[in-house]
N, C-alpha and C positions, 0 to 999 in steps of 0.2 A: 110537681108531677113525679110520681115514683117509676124511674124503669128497673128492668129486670135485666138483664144481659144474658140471653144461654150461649156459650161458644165449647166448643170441645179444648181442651186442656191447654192444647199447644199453644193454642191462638188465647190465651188467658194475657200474657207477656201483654198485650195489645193493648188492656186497660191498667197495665201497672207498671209503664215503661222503666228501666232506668237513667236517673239522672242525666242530662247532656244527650239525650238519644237525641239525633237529629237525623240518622235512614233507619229507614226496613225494609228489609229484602226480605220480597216473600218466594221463594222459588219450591219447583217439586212437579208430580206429576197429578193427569185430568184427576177429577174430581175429587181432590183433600179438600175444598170450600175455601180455598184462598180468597177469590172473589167476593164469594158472600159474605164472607168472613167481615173484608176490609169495607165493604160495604155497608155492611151495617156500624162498621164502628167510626164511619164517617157520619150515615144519617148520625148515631149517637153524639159525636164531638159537634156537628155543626149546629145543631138544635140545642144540646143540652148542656153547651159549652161555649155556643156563641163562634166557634172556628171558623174563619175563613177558608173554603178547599177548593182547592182547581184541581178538576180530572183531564190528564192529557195522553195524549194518545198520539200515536205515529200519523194517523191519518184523521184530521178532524171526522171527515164526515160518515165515518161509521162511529161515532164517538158512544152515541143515542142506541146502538146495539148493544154496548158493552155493560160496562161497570155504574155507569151513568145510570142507565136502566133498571140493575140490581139497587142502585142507592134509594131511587124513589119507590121500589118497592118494599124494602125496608122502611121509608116512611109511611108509605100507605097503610103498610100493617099494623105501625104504632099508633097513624091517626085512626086507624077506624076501633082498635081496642079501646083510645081514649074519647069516643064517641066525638070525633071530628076536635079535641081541643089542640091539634100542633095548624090544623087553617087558620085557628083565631091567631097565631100568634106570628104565623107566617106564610108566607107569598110563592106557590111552586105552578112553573109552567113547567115546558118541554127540556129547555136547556141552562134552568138558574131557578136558586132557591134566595128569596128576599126576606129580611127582616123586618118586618110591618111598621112595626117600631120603629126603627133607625133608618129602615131604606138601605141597611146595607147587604149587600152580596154574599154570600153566607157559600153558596155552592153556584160554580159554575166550569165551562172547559172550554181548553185552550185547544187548538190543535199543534203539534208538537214539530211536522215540518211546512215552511213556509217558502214562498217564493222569495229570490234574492234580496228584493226590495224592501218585503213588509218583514224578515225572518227579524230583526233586531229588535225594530217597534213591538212587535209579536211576545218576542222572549223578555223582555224589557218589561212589560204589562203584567206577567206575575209576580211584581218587587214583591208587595204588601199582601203576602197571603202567612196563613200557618200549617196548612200541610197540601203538601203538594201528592198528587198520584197519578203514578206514570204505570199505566198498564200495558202488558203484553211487550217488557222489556227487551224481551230474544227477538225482537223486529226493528230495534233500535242497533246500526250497527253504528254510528259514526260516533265514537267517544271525545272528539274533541264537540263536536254539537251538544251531545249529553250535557259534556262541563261546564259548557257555556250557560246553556239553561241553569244547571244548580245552582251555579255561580250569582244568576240573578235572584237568589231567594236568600237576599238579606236579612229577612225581619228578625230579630233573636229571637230562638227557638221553634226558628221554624222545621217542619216535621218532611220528609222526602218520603214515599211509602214508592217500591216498586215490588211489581207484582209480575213474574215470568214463570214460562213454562220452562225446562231446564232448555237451554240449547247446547249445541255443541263447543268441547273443550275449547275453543279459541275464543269465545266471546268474551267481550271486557267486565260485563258485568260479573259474570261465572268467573271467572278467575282473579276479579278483584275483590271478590267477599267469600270466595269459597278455595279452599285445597281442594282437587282430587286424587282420591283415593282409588287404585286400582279395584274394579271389583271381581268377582267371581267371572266376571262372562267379559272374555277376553276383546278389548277393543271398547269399553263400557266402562264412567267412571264413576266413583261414588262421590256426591260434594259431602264437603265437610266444612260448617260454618267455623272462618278465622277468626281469631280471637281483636275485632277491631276496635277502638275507642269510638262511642258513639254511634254501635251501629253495630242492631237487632236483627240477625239474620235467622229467619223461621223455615225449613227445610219439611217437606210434607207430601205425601202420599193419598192415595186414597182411603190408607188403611185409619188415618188418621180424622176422618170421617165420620163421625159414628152415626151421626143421620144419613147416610149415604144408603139406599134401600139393598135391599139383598137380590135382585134382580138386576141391578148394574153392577154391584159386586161382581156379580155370576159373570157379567159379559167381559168385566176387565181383564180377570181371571183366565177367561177362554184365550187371550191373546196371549198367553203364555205355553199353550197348547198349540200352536202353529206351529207350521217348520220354519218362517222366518219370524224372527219375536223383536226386530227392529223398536216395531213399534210399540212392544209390550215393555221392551226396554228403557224406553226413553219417553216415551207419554203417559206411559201408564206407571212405572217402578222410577221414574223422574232422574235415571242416569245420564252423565253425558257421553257423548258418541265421541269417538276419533275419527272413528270411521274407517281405522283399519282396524285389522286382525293382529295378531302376533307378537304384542309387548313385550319389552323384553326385559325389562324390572317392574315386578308385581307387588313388591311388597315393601315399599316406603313407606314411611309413614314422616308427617309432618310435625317440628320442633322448632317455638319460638325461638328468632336470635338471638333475645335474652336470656331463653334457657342453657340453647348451646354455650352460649360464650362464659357461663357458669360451671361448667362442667369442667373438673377438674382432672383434667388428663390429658397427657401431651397433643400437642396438636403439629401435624403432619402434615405436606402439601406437596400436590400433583399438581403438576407444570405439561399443561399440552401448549405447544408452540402454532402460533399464527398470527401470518401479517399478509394477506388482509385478513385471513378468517379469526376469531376471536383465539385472543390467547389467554387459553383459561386457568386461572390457578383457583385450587380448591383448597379447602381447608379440611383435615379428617382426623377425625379423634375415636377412639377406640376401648370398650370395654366389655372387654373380653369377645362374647358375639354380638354385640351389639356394635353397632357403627355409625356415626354421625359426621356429617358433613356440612360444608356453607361453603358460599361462592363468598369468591373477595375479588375473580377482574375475569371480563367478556369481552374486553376491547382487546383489536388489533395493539401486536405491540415489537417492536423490533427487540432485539435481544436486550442492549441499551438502556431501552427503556422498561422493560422488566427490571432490570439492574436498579434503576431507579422507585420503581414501586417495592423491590425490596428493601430500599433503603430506607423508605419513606414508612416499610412495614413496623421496621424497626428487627428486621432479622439478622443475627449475628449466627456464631460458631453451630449454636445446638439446636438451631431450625433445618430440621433435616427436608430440603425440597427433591422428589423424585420428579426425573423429568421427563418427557419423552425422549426414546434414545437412537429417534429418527434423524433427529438436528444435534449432530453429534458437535459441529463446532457453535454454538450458542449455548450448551452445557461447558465446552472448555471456555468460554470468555466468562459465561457466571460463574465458575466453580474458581480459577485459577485470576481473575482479574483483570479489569481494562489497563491496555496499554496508558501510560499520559498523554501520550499524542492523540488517541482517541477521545480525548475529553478537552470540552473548556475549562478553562478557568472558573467558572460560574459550577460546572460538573463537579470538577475536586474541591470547589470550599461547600458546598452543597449537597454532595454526596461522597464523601471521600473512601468509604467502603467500596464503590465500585472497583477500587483499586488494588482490594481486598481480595474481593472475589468472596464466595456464598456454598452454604453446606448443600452443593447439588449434586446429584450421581443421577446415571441414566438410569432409566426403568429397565425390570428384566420384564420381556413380552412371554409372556406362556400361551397357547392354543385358546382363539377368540372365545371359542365355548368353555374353556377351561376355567378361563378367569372368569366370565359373565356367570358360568357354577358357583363359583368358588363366592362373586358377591353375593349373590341370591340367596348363600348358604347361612348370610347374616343376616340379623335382625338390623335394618338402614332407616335413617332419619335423616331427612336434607330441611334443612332451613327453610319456613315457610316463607317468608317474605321474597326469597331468591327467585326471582317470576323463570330468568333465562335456565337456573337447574331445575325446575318443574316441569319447562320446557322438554327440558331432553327427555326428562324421567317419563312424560306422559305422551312422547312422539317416537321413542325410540323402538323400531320393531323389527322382526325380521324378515329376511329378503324372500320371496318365493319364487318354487323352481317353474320350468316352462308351464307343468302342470297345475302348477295356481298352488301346490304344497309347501308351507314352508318350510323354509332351512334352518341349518345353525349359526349362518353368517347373518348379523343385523347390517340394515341399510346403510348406506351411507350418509352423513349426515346427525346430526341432534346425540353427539357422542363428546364434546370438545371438554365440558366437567367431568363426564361419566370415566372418560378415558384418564384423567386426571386423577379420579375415584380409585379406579381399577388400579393403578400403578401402586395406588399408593396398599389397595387391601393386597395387593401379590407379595409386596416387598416385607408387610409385616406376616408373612405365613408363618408360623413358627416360633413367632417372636411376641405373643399374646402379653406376656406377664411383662415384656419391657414396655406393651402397647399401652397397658394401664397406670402406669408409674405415674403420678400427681406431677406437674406440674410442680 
């Protein structure tokens, strides 16, 4: 039987995966054909490829509404082009497609939460499948249940296909296969598929449609023409929400750790101080306006033990650390060295630089808006994989006055890299051409 496949461009990837793909993320806003899309390249794998697929869903029993629905009408339409020959060769009622041949199970769906009882037997029962599809992911929130599920889909090579509308910046999905990128319309972010092993992330719009009539064109359109475009935002142009206003670094952009850590130019580190709150040291490297960063620690840490993650860093004389110059006495125990009686024995044969002390000087503070300018005024790149400096970059906003207008002071909070950051672009003002010096 010869098929034909028409799909629009994007979604071409879908029949020429590569090598070790074992997800797709299909995310973006209404009507790009994500659905139909994966729909039909299911009916195609399980008929024309013999695939085992289970469709799962948050809640079984709308299952038969959804994607379920589009798959058999994708085969309807092939069997009746092929004047009825995919009946002779196989078996479809409501909720499973059979191979006449073999008896075996080719297409059927699981529902995806279960009562305490049955959830294991439940999740257990799609060991032996080859693509699994998990529609309407943004209603999935519980990531350790997610992983459990994947977790039981042993078979080698087997295929995970999920399919979301974008949801807001904190969900696990969205932030584990996509950077965001600030976009134009403040509080709104743009995904950007990460560069991951084994896994095809398709990012899509309406635009990206081209059978999409010009009459729903017109209406999506129209949502962009309201005074509140929430919704034109985020269902329709597929960005994610904060759901505040006021950002306060707009223009990161994201660099693998293996690019960073390639880059040949001294690297720099801002020390904000916290026990319990995280004590963050950052990493900053410098070329010319361009600025680059990576997290290296989020955990609470006493002075001490910073001493010791220096030590463990491997940083000596010409690792210049700016610190905060709040905690002015844990700048003079790192800078000038632990006493002996402050350490074990196990401390000095184990770390004996603690005794050394560390190339640290307090930060000079300049005017909050000054400095937060003065970054903005560079081209910034934070390390993608660093989830907790994405964090800050995508939550840090500023504060508004009684009036609901905002300020120049940012909130408190989602600042403990950033501040790290800042100490360290204040400190090189001036000092550009030592910034770029190799390594």
């Amino acid at each position: 039987m010869n098929v034909k496949i028409k799909c629009p461009e994007v979604y071409r990837i879908l029949y020429n995966l590569p090598k070790d793909t074992h997800t797709i993320v299909l995310l973006g806003g209404r009507g790009s054909g994500k659905t139909y899309q994966v729909s039909q390249f299911i009916a195609y794998m399980a008929t024309m490829h013999r695939k085992r697929c289970v469709v799962i869903r948050d809640e079984k029993a709308l299952i038969k509404e959804t994607i379920l629905n589009e798959i058999w009408e994708r085969y309807n339409t092939a069997n009746d082009n092929s004047n009825g020959y995919l009946d002779k060769l196989f078996l479809k009622n409501e909720t499973e497609l059979k191979d006449r041949k073999t008896g075996k199970t080719l297409i059927y769906t699981k529902g995806f939460r279960a009562s305490d009882n049955k959830k294991r037997a439940n999740l257990k029962g799609a060991s032996d499948i080859d693509i699994a599809i998990i529609e309407e992911g943004e209603d999935i929130r519980d990531e350790e249940k997610f992983n459990t599920f994947v977790d039981s889909l042993r078979k080698e090579g087997c295929l995970v296909i999920i399919i979301l509308n974008t949801p807001d910046i904190g969900h696990f999905i969205l932030k584990n296969n996509f950077n965001l990128l600030p976009s134009e319309h403040d509080g709104y972010f743009q995904p950007q598929p990460k560069q991951l092993k084994g896994v095809v992330q398709i990012f899509t719009t309406y635009k990206d449609n081209t059978y999409l009539p010009q009459n729903v064109i017109d209406r999506y359109e129209a949502y962009g023409e309201r005074p509140d475009k929430h919704y034109y935002y985020t269902a329709i142009k597929g960005l994610a929400s904060s759901g505040r206003q006021g950002q306060v670094h707009k223009n990161f952009k994201p660099i693998k750790r293996a690019d960073y850590m390639k880059l040949q130019f001294k690297e720099y580190y801002g020390q904000d101080f916290g026990n319990p709150s995280p004590a963050a040291l950052i990493g900053v490297k410098f070329d010319g306006q361009k600025v680059y960063c990576r997290g290296i620690n989020y955990k609470p840490m006493s002075s001490l033990e910073i001493g010791k993650l220096y030590c463990t860093l491997g940083f000596g004389n010409n690792d210049k650390i700016i610190a905060d110059n709040a905690d002015a006495m844990s700048i003079i125990k790192l800078k000038n060295g632990f006493k002996r009686q402050e350490l074990t024995d196990d401390d000095v044969k184990r770390y004996p630089r603690l005794l050394q002390g560390f190339y640290v000087v307090p930060c000079v503070k300049i005017g909050i808006k000054e400095s937060i300018d003065l970054a903005n005024n560079h081209e910034l790149y934070a390390v993608e994989e660093d989830v907790e400096l994405w964090d800050e970059i995508n939550n840090r906003i500023y504060e508004k006055d009684k009036n609901g207008d905002l300020t120049n002071n940012p909130e408190a909070g989602h600042d403990h890299y950033l501040d790290g950051l800042l100490y360290c672009i204040v400190d090189q003002r001036g000092k550009r051409k030592l910034s770029i010096t190799s390594q």
